[in-house]
C-alpha positions as CSV (number, residue, x, y, z in Angstrom):
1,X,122.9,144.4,77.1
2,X,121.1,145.0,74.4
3,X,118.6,148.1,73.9
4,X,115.6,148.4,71.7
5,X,113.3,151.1,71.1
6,X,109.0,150.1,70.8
7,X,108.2,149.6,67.0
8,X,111.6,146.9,66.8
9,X,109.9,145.2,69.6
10,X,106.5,144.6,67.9
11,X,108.7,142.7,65.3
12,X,110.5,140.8,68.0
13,X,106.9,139.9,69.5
14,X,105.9,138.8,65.5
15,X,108.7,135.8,66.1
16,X,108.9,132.6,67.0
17,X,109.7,131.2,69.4
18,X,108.5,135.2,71.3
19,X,110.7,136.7,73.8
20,X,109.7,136.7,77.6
21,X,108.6,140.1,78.5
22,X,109.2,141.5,82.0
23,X,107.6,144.4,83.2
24,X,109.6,145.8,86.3
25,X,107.4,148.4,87.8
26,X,105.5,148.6,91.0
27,X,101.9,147.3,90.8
28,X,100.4,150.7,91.1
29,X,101.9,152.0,87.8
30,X,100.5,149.4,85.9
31,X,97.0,151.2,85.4
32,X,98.6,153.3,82.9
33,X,99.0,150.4,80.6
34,X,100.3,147.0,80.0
35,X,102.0,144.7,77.0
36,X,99.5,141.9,76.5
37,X,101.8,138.8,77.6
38,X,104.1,140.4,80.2
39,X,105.2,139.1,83.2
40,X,105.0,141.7,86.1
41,X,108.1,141.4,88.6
42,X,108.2,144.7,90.6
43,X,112.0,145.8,90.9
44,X,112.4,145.8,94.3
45,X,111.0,142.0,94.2
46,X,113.5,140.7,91.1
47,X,115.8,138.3,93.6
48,X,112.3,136.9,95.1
49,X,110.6,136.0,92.3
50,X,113.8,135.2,89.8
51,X,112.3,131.7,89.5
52,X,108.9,133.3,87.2
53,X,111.9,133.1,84.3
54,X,112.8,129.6,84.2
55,X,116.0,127.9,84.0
56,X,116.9,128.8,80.3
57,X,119.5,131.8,80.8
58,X,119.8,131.7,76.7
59,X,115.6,132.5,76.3
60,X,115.3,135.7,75.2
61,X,114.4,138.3,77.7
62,X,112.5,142.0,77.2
63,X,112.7,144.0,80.1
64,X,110.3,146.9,80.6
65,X,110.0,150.1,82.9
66,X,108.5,153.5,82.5
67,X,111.6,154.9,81.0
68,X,114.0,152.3,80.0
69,X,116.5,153.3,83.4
70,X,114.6,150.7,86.3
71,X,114.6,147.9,83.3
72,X,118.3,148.5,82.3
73,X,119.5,148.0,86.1
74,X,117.7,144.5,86.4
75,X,119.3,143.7,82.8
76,X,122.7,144.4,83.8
77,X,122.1,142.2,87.2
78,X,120.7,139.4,85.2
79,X,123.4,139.4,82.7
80,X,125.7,139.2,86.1
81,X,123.6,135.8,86.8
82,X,124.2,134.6,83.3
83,X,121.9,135.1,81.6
84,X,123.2,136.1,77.9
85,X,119.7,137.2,75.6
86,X,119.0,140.3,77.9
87,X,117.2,143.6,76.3
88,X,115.9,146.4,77.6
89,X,113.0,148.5,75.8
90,X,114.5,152.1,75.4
91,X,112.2,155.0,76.6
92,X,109.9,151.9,78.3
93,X,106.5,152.0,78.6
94,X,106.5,156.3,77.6
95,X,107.8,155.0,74.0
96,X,105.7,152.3,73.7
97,X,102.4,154.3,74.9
98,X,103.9,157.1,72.4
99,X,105.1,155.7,68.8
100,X,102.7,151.7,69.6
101,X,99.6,151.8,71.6
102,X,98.7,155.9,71.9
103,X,95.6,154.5,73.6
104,X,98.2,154.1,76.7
105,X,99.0,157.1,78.9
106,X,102.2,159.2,79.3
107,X,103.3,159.5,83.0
């Protein structure tokens, strides 16, 4: 899987065709800040609610946490389903809300 770290992501976001972004956190975290355009799939829902991704296992696919760790585990099992773009933001929504959108909070 690949990794990336926040400012590499606002160039991935700048092209076309953009990736799918996944935010894996529980719905009470995301009052501390959200990508515009993500897709929110808790974690502990992923094998539920697999089907919000489509059937295209090639489409590129962001995956976001509060620290990078919770986003890297659903990459790795994603990539076990076949699916072959997979990346996970580094340092998740902390390094975004630190070196992107500073109007975000730290938790």
């Amino acid at each position: 899987m690949k990794q990336i770290i926040a400012t590499e992501l606002v160039d991935l976001m700048a092209n076309s065709p953009a990736p799918t972004l996944v935010d894996v956190r529980e719905q009470h975290e995301l009052i501390h800040g959200m990508i515009t355009g993500v897709i929110t799939i808790p974690m502990q829902e992923f094998g539920e609610q697999l089907h919000q991704l489509g059937e295209d296992q090639g489409q590129t696919i962001v995956l976001i946490c509060r620290s990078g760790k919770r986003s890297e585990h659903v990459g790795k099992y994603l990539e076990q389903l076949g699916f072959t773009d997979v990346i996970n933001l580094s340092g998740g929504m902390n390094a975004w809300a630190t070196d992107v959108d500073t109007t975000m909070s730290v938790y």
